[in-house]
C-alpha positions as CSV (number, residue, x, y, z in Angstrom):
1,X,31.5,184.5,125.6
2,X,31.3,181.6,127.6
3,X,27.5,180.8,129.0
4,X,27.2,181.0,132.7
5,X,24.5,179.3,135.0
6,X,23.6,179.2,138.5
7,X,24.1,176.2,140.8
8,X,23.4,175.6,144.5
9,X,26.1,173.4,146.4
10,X,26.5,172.6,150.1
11,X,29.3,171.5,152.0
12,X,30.0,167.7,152.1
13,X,30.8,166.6,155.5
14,X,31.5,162.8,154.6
15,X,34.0,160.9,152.0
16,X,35.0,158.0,150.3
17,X,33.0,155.4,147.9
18,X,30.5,154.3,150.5
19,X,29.4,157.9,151.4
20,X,29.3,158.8,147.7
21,X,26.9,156.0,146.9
22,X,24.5,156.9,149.8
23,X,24.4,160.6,148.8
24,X,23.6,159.6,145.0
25,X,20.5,157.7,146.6
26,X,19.2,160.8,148.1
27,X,19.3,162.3,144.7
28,X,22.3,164.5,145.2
29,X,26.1,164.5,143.3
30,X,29.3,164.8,145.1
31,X,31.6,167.3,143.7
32,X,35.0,168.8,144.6
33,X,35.8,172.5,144.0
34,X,39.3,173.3,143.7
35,X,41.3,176.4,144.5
36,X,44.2,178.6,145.4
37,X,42.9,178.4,148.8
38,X,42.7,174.6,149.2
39,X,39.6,171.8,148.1
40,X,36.3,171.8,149.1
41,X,34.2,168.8,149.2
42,X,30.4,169.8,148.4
43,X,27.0,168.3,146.9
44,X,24.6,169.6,144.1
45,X,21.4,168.6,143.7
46,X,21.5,165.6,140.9
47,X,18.3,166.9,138.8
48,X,19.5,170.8,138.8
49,X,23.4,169.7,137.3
50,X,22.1,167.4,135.0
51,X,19.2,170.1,133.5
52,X,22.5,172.2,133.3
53,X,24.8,169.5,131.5
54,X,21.9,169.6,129.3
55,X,21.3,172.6,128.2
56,X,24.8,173.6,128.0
57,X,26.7,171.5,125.6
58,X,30.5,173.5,125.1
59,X,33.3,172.3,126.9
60,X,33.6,175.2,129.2
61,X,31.2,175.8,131.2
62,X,31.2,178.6,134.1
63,X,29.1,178.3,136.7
64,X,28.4,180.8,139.6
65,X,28.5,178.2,142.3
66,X,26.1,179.6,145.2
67,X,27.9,177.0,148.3
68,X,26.0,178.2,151.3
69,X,24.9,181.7,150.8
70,X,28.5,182.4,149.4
71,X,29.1,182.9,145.5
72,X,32.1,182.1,143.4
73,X,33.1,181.5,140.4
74,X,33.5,178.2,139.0
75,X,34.7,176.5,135.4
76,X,33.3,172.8,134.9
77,X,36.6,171.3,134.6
78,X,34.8,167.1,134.5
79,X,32.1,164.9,135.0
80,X,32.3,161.5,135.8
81,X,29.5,159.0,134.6
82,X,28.6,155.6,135.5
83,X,30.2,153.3,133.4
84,X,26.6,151.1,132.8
85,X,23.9,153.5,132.9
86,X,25.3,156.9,131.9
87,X,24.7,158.5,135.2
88,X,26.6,161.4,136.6
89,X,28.5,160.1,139.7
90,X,31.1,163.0,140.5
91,X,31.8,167.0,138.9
92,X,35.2,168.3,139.6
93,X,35.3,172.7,139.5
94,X,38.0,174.7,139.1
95,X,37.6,178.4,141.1
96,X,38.2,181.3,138.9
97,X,38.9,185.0,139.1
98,X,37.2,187.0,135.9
99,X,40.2,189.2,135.8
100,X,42.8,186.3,135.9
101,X,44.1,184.7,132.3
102,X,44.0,181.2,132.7
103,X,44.8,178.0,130.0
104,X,41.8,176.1,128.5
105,X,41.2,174.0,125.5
106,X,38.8,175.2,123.5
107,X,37.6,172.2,120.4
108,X,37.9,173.4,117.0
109,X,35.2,173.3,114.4
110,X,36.0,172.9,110.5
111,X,33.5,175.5,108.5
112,X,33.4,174.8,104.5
113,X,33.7,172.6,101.8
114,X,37.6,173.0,100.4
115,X,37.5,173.2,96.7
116,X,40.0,170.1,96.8
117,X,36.9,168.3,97.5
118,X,34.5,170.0,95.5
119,X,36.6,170.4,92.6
120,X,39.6,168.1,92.7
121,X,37.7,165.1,94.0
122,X,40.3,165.1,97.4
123,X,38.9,164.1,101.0
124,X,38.9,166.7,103.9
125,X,40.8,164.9,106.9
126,X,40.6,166.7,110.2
127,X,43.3,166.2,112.6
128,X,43.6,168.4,115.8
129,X,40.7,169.2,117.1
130,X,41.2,170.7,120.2
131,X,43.4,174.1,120.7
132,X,44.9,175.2,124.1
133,X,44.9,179.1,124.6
134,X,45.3,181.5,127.6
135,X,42.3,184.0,128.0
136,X,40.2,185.9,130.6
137,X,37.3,183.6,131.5
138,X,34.6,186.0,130.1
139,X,36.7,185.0,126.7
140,X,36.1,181.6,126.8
141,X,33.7,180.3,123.4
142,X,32.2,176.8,123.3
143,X,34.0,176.2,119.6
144,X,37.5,178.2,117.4
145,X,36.1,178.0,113.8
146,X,38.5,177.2,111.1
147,X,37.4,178.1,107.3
148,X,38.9,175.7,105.2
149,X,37.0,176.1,102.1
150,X,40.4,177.4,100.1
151,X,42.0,174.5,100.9
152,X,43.3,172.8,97.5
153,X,44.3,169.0,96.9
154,X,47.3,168.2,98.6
155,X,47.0,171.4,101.1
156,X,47.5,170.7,104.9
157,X,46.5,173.8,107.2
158,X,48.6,174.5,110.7
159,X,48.1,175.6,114.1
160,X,50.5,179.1,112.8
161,X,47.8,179.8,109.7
162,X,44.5,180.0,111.9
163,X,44.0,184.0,112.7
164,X,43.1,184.5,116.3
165,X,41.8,187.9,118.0
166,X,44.6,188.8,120.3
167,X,42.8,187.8,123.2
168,X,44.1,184.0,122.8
169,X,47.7,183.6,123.0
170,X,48.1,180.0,121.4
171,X,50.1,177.7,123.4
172,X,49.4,174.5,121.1
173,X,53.0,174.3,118.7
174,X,52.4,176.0,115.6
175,X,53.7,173.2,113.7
176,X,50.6,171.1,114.7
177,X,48.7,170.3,111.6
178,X,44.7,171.0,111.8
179,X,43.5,170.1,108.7
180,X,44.3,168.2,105.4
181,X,43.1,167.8,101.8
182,X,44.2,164.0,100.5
183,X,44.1,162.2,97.1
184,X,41.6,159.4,97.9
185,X,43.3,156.0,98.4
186,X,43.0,153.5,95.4
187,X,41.6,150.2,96.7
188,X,43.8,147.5,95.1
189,X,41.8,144.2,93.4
190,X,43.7,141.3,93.3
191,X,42.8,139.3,89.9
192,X,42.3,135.7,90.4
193,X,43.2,134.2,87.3
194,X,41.7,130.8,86.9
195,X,44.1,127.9,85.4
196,X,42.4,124.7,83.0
197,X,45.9,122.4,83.4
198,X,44.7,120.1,86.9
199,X,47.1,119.3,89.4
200,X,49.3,116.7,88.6
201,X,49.4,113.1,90.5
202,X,52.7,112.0,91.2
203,X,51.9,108.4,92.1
204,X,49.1,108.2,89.7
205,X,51.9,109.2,86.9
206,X,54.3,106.9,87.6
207,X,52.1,104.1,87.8
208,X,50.6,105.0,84.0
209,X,54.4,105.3,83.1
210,X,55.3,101.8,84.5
211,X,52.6,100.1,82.9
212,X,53.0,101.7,79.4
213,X,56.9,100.0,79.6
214,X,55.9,96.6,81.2
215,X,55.5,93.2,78.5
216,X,51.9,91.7,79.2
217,X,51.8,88.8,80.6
218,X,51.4,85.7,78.4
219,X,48.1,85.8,77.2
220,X,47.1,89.1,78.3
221,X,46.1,92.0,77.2
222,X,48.6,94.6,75.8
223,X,49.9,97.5,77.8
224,X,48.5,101.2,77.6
225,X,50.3,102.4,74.4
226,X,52.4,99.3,73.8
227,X,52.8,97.1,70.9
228,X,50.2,94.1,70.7
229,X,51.9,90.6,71.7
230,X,52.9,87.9,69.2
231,X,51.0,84.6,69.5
232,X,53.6,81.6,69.3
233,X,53.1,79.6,66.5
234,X,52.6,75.8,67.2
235,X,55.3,73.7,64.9
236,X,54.5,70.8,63.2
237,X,55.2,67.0,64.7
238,X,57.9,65.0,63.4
239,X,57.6,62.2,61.2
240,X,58.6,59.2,62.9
C-alpha cells in the first residue's frame, strides 16, 4: 500500500511568476490542487514538503492534505525543481476518493539474475519500465516486481507474461516487451596491414627513365644504366 503523510497547505490568494518568487523567499512552495470540483491554488511550507519528498521516495505518493482546517485526499502527481540549484519551485496534486479506481503508472523493478546471463553468457536488457494500471488508491505500491531469473538466451519477456493480483487491470498493450536476454555484441577490429613497397613518384620515375635513354653528352659521363661512350680516335696526318 501506498505510504501516506500529512501536509498543511493554505489558500494562495496571489499568481503568476512574480508572486511565486516572493512566496519561495518567505520559505513557502506554491502548489495547485486539482479536482472534480475545480483548482485550488495553495502554499506548503518549503521545509515540511521537502522532509516529505525525502523520506518518501515511490512515485506515488498520497498525502492527506490538511488546507485550512479541511482534509482531503491528495496523490503527488509532480514537482517542479529549479533548473540550477535543484530547488523545489512548484507541486501539482491530484484530489482522490479512496473508493474510486483511478489510472497510475506504477515503475517496474527487474528481480534476478536470468540463467542467460549466468549460464549462457547473454546480457539482461531492460526495456519498459513503467506500467500503467487502474486501482483503488489504497492499492497503489511504490515498484511491480518482475522475476526474470528463468529467462534463457534469446528470451524477451512481455507486458501479457507478468502475473498481476486482480486488483490492477493492465492498460499498458500486452505486446509491450519488458525485458530481454541478448547475445553480447562482437566488437569488430579492423586489421591494419602494413605495406614495405613505398609510394611511387611519378615525376621522379619519368625523369630516371629519361635519363637512362638519353646519349651523354660528348665528354660526359655515361647515363644511369647505359652503355659507356666511345672515345674518337685521332687519325694520322697526311704525308705531304
Amino acid at each position: 500500500m501506498a505510504k501516506e503523510i500529512k501536509l498543511t497547505a493554505s489558500t494562495r490568494e496571489t499568481s503568476g511568476t512574480s508572486a511565486a518568487k516572493a512566496l519561495r523567499k518567505t520559505g513557502f512552495i506554491p502548489a495547485v490542487v486539482y479536482g472534480e470540483k475545480g483548482t485550488r491554488s495553495v502554499k506548503v511550507n518549503g521545509r515540511e514538503f521537502d522532509t516529505m519528498v525525502k523520506h518518501n521516495t515511490g512515485e506515488n505518493l498520497i498525502v492527506d492534505l490538511d488546507v485550512e482546517g479541511k482534509v482531503i485526499k491528495a496523490l503527488l502527481r509532480e514537482v517542479q525543481h529549479e533548473a540550477v540549484y535543484g530547488g523545489v519551485i512548484h507541486a501539482d496534486f491530484l484530489e482522490i476518493s479512496m473508493t474510486k479506481k483511478m489510472r497510475v503508472t506504477i515503475p517496474v523493478e527487474l528481480r534476478g539474475e536470468p540463467v542467460g546471463v549466468s549460464q549462457q553468457g547473454g546480457i539482461l536488457e531492460h526495456l519498459a519500465r513503467h506500467i500503467e494500471v487502474e486501482c483503488l488508491p489504497g492499492d497503489l505500491v511504490d515498484s511491480i516486481d518482475v522475476d526474470v531469473s528463468g529467462m534463457a538466451l534469446g528470451k524477451t519477456m512481455m507486458i501479457r507474461d507478468i502475473v498481476l493480483d486482480p486488483k490492477y487491470t493492465v492498460l499498458t498493450s500486452g505486446d509491450v516487451a519488458v525485458a530481454t536476454v541478448v547475445a553480447p555484441r562482437e566488437e569488430k577490429v579492423e586489421e591494419v596491414v602494413a605495406t614495405e613497397a613505398q609510394p611511387e613518384v611519378v615525376g621522379k620515375k619519368k625523369e630516371e627513365e629519361a635519363a637512362e635513354g638519353a646519349t651523354p653528352a660528348k665528354g660526359g659521363a655515361p647515363a644511369k644504366g647505359g652503355a659507356p661512350a666511345k672515345k674518337e680516335e685521332k687519325k694520322p696526318a697526311a704525308k705531304k
